[in-house]
C-alpha positions as CSV (number, residue, x, y, z in Angstrom):
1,X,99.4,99.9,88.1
2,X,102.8,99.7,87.7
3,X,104.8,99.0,84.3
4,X,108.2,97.2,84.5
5,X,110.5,96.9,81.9
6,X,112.1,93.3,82.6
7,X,115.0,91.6,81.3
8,X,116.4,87.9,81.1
9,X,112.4,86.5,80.1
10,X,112.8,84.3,77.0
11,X,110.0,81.8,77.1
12,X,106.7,81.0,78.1
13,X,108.5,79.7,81.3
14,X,110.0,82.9,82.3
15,X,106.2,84.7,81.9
16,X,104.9,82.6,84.4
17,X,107.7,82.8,86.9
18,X,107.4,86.1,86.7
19,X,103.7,86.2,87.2
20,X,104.6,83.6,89.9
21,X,107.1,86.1,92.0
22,X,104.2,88.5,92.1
23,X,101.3,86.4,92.9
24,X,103.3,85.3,96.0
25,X,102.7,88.7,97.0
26,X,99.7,89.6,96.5
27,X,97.7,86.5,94.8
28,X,94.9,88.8,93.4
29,X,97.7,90.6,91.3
30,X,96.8,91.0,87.9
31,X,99.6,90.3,85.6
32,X,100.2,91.1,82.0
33,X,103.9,89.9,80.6
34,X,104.8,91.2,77.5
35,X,107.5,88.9,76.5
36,X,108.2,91.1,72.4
37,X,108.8,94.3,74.3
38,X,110.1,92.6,77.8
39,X,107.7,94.5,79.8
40,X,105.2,93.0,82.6
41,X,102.2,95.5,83.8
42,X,101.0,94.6,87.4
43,X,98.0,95.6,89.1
44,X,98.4,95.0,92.9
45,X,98.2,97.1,96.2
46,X,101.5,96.0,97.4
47,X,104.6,98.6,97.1
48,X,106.8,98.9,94.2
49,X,109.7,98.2,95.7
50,X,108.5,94.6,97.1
51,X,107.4,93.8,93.4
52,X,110.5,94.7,91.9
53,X,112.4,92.7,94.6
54,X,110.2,89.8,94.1
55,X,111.0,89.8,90.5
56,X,114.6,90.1,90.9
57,X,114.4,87.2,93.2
58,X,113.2,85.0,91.0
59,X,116.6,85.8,88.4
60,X,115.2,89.1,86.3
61,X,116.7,92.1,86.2
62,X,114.3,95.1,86.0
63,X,115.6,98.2,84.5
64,X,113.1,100.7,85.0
65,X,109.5,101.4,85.7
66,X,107.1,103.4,83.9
């Protein structure tokens, strides 16, 4: 599982693009966005780095991982 602390998500709009950019990926992905404390908490097999890049492609900025 991987926690991300994610930037730019406002809305219930944002959530789900977020959830979106990750489901591309792997669609059995479980997401859980956080949009209070701006963090999203992924369970998925694929790599870190794809998830973050996924994310940032969709126009988030993630700032660290837990």
């Amino acid at each position: 599982m991987y926690e991300l602390k994610v930037d730019g998500m406002t809305c219930g709009g944002c959530a789900a693009s977020v959830e979106r950019a990750v489901q591309t990926l792997d669609a059995n992905a479980n997401v859980d966005v956080d949009l209070a404390a701006k963090t999203v908490k992924i369970e998925t097999a694929v790599r870190l780095d794809a998830v973050k890049s996924a994310i940032e492609d969709a126009g988030y900025d993630v700032f660290s991982a837990a």
